[in-house]
C-alpha positions as CSV (number, residue, x, y, z in Angstrom):
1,X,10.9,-6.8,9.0
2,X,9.0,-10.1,8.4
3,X,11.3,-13.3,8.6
4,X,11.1,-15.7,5.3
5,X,9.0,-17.9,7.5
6,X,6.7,-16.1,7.8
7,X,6.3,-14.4,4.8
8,X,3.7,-17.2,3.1
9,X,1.9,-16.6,5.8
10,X,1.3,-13.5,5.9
11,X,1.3,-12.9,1.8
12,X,-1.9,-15.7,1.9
13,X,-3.6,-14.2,5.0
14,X,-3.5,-10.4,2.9
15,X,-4.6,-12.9,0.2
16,X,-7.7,-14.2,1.5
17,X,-8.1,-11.3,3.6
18,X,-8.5,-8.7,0.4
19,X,-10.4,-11.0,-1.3
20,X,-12.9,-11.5,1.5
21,X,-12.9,-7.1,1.7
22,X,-13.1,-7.2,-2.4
23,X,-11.5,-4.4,-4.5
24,X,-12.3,-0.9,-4.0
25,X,-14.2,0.9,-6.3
26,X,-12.2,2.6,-8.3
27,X,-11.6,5.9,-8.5
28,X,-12.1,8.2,-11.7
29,X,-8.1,8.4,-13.1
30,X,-6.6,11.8,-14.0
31,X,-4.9,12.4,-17.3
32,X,-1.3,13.1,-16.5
33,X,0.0,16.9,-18.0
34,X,3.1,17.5,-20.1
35,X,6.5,18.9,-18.6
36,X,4.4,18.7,-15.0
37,X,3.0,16.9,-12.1
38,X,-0.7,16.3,-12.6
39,X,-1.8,17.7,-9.0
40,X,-3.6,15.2,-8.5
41,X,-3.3,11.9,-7.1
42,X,-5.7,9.3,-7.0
43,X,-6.6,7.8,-3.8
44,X,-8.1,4.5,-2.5
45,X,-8.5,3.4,1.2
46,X,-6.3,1.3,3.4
47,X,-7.1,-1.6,5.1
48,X,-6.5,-3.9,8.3
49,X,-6.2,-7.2,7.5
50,X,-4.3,-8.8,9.9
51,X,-1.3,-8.7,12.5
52,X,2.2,-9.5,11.9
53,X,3.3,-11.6,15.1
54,X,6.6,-11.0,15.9
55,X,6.4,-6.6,15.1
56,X,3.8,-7.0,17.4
57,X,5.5,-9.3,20.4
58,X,8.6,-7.1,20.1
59,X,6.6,-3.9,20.9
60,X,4.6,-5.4,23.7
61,X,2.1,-6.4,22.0
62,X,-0.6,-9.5,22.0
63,X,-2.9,-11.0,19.2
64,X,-6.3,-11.1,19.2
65,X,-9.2,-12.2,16.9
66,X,-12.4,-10.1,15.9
67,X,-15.7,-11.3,15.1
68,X,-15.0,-11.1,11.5
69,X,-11.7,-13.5,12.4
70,X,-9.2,-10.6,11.4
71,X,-5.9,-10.8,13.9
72,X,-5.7,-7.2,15.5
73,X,-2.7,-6.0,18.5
74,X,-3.7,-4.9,21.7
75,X,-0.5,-3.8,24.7
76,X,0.3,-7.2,26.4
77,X,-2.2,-7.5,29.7
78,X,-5.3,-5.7,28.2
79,X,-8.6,-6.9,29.7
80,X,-10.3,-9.4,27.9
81,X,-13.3,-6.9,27.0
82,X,-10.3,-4.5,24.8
83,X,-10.4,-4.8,21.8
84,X,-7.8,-2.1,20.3
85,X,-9.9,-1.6,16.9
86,X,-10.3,2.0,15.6
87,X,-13.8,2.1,13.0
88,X,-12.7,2.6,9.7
89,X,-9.7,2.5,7.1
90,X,-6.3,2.3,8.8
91,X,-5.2,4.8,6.0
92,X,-5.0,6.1,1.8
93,X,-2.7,4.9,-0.3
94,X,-1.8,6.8,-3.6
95,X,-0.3,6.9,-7.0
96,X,0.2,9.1,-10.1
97,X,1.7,9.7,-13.3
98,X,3.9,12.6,-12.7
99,X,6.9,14.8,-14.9
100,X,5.3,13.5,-18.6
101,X,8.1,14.5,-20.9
102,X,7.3,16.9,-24.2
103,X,7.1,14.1,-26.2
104,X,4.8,12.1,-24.1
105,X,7.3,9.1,-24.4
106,X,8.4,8.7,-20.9
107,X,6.7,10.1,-17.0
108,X,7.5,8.9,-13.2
109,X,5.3,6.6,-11.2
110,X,4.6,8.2,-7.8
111,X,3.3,6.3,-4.9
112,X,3.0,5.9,-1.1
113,X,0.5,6.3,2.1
114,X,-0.9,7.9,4.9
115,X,-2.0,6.1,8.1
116,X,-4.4,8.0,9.7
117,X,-4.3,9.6,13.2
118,X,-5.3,7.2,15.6
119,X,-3.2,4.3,14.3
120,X,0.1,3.5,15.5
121,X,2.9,4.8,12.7
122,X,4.4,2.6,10.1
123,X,7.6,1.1,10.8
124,X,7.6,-1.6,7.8
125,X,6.8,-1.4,4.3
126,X,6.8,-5.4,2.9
127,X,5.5,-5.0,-0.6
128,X,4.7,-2.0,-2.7
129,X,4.3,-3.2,-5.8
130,X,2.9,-1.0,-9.0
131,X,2.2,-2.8,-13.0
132,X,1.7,-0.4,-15.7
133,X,-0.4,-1.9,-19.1
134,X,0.3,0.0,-22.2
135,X,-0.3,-1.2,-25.6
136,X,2.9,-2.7,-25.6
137,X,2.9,-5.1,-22.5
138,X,2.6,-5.5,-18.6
139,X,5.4,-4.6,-16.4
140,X,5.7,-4.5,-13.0
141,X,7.6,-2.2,-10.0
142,X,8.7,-2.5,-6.7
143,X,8.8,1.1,-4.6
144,X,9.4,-0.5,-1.5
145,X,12.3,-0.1,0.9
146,X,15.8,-2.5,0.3
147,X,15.1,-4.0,3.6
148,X,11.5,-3.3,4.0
149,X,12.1,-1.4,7.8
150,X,11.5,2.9,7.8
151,X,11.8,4.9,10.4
152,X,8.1,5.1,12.3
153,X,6.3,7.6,10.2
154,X,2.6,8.2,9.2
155,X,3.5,9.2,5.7
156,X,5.5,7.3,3.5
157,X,6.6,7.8,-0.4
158,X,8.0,4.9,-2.5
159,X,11.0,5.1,-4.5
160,X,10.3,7.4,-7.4
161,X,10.6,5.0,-10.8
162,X,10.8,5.9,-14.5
163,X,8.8,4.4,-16.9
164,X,9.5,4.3,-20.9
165,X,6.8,3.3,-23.1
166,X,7.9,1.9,-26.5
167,X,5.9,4.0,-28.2
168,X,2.4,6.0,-28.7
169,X,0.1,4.5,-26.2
170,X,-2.5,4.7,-23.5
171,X,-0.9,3.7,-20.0
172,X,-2.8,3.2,-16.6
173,X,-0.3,2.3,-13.4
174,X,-1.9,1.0,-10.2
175,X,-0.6,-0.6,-7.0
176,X,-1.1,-4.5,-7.5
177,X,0.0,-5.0,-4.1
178,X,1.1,-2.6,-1.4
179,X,0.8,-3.4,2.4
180,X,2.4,-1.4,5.4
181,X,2.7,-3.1,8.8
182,X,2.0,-0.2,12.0
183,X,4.0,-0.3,15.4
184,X,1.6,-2.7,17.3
185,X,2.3,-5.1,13.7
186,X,-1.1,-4.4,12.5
187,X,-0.9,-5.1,8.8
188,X,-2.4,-2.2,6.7
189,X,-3.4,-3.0,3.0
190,X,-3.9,-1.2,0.1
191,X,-6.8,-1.7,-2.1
192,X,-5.6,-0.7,-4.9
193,X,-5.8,3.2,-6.6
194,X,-4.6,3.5,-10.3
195,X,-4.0,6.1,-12.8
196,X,-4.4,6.5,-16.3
197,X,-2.2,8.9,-19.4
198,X,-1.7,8.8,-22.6
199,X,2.5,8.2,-23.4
């Protein structure tokens, strides 16, 4: 779990980090169906972005810097030439409009990850944060564990929320901001997937 310290830290280092990567494209949404899950969620990469010190020092880990100046783990003693990178996204993150009601007044926001093989399993889930805009406002969720530590897992499903719409209207929901830290504390961020239904 990351200490209040260094929590600024690490929420402007994901900050400048994301900004630097840029948004994903995003994907094409999927109208939700009535009475059902829609079957299909809509995906968007995961990211390295950084290293969260002390997950990493208390598994025997040390923190290095790439070329690109991103902080990544490597076990404690590796030779200078080690890197501990693996090419590509760290893992997809999801979410979906699921269980619409009849009346299309009301449906469940369903979201997590997958960190791919290769990657050391989550053990710490900061921030998962979804908004939903309808015609009526922005509002925002948090899915994320109480205490932000899970058991070591590759797959991971926030808390299941209920939204209400106050009436007839369009409604996408996207992760604003959802990281993951891994076992060596390699900080794994999401770039964002959203969905779209009409409530």
């Amino acid at each position: 779990m990351l200490s209040k310290a260094h929590r600024p830290r690490y929420m402007f280092a994901v900050f400048l980090v994301a900004s630097a990567v840029g948004l994903a494209t995003m994907p094409a949404p999927a109208r939700a169906e009535v009475n059902g899950p829609t079957g299909t969620r809509i995906y968007a990469e995961m990211v390295r972005v950084g290293v969260d010190d002390e997950i990493a020092e208390a598994n025997g880990f040390e923190v290095r810097v790439d070329r690109d100046g991103i902080e990544f783990a490597v076990p404690k003693g590796s030779p200078s030439d080690v890197d501990g990178t693996v090419a590509g996204p760290c893992g997809t993150s999801w979410v979906e409009w699921d269980q619409v009601d009849r009346l299309r007044h009301k449906a469940y926001i369903d979201t997590g990850f997958t960190i791919f093989d290769g990657w050391p399993a989550a053990v710490s889930v900061p921030t998962w944060q979804t908004t939903v805009i309808d015609n009526y406002g922005t509002s925002t969720r948090e899915h994320g564990p109480i205490l932000d530590v899970i058991a070591p897992t590759h797959a991971w499903m926030g808390k299941y929320l209920l939204f209400v719409a106050g009436g007839s209207t369009p409604a996408s929901v996207h992760v604003n901001f959802g990281s993951a830290v891994l076992a060596n504390g390699t900080i794994c961020f999401s770039l964002n997937p959203w969905d779209y239904t009409d409530l």
